[in-house]
Backbone bond lengths (Angstrom), bond angles and torsions (degrees), N, CA, C in turn:
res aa  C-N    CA-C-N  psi(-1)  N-CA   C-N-CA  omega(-1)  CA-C   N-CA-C  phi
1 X - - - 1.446 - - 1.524 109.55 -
2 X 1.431 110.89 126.84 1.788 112.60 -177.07 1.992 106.61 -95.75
3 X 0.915 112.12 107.40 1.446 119.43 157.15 1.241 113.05 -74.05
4 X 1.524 111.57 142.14 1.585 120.20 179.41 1.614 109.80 -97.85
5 X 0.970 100.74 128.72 1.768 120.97 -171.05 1.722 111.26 -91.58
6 X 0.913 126.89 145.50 1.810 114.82 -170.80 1.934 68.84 -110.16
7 X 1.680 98.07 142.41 1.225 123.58 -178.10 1.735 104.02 -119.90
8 X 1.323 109.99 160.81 1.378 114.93 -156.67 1.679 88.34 -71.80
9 X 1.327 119.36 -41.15 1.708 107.14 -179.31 1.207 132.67 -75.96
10 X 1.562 105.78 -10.58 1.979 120.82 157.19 1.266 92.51 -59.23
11 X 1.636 158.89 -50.43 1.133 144.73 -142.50 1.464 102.05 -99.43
12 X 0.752 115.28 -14.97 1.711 109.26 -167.27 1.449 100.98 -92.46
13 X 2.021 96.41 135.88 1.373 117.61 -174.74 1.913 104.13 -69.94
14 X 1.177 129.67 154.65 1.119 119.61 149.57 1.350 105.00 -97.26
15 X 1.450 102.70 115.84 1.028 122.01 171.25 1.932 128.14 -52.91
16 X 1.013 129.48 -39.38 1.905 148.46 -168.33 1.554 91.76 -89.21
17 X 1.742 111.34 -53.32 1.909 93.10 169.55 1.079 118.89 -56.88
18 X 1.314 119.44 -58.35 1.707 100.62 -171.47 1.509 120.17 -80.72
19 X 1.348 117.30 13.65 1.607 122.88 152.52 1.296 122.29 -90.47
20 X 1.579 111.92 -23.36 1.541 101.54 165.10 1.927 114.57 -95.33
21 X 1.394 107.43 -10.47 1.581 111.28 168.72 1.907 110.62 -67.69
22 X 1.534 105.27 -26.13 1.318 103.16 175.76 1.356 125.19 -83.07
23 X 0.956 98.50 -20.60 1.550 128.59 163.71 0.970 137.57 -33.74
24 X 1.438 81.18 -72.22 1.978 111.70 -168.66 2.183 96.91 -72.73
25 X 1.580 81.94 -41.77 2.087 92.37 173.14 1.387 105.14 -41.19
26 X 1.345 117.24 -63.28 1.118 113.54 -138.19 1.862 102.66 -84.92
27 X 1.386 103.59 -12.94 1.653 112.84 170.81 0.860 116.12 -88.87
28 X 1.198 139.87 -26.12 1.904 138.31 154.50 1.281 106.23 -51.21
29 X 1.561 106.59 -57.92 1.796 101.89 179.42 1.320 120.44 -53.83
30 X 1.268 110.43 -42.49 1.820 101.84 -176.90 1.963 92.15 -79.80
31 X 0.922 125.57 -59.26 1.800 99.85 173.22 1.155 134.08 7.84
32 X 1.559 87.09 -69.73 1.706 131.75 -163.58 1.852 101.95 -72.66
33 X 1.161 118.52 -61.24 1.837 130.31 155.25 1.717 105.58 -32.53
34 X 1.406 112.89 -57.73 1.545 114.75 -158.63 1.691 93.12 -76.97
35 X 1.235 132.19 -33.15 1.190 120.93 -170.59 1.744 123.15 -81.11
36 X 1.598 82.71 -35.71 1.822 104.73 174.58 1.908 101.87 -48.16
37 X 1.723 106.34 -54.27 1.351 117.35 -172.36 1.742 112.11 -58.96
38 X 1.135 108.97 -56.63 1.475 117.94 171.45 1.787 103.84 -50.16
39 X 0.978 129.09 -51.10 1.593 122.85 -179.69 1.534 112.71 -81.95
40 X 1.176 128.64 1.12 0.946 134.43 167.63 1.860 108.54 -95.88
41 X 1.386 111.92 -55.01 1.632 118.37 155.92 1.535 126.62 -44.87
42 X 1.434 102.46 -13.99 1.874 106.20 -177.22 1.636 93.17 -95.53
43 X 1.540 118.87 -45.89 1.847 110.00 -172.66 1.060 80.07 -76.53
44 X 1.245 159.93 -111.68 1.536 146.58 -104.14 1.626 93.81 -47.91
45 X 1.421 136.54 -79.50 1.276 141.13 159.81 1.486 123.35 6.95
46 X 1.558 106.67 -73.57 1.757 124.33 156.56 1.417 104.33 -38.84
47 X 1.175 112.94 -79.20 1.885 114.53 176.78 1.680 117.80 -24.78
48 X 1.041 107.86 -49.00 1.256 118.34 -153.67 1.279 110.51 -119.36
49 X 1.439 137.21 14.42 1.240 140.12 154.65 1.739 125.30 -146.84
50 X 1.730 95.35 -20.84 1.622 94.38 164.05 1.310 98.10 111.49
51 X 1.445 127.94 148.90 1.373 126.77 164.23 1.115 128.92 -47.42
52 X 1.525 117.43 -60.71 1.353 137.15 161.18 1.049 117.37 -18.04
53 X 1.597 116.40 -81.55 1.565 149.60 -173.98 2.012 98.21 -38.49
54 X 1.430 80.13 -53.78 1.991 102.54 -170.78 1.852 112.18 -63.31
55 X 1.817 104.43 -30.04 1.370 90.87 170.28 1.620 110.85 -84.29
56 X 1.064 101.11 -34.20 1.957 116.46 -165.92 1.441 83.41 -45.50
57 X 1.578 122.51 -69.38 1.754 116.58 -146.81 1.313 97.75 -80.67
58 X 1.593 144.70 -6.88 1.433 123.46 179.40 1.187 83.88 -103.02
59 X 1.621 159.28 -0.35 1.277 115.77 148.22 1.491 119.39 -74.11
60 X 1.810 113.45 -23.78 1.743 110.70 174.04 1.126 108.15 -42.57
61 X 1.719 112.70 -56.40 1.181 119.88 -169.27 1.625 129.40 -40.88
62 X 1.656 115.32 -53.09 1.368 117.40 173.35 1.268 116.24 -89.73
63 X 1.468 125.67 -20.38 0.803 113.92 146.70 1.853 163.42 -38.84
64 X 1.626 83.19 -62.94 1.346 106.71 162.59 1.587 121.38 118.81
């Protein structure tokens, strides 16, 4: 009968995965923050100047 033995390299963290898993977290989250803010910056905008108003000046805008 074979019993399974925990070996010194079953225990060991990889270290570079879970620095790029923290990583990758913490860049979805700010994504996720930067996009929430931007859609939150487009209704306040709508609210407060109108659709119309809101397309007219972002074409001034890139336009010129």
């Amino acid at each position: 009968m074979k019993t399974h033995t925990n070996t010194a390299k079953n225990n060991q963290v990889d270290a570079g995965y879970e620095t790029s898993k923290f990583a990758l977290g913490v860049g979805i989250t700010m994504a996720v923050l930067i996009g929430l803010w931007g859609t939150i910056c487009l209704v306040n905008a709508l609210a407060a100047t109108g659709p119309l108003n809101l397309i007219k000046n972002y074409f001034t805008a890139i336009l010129g």
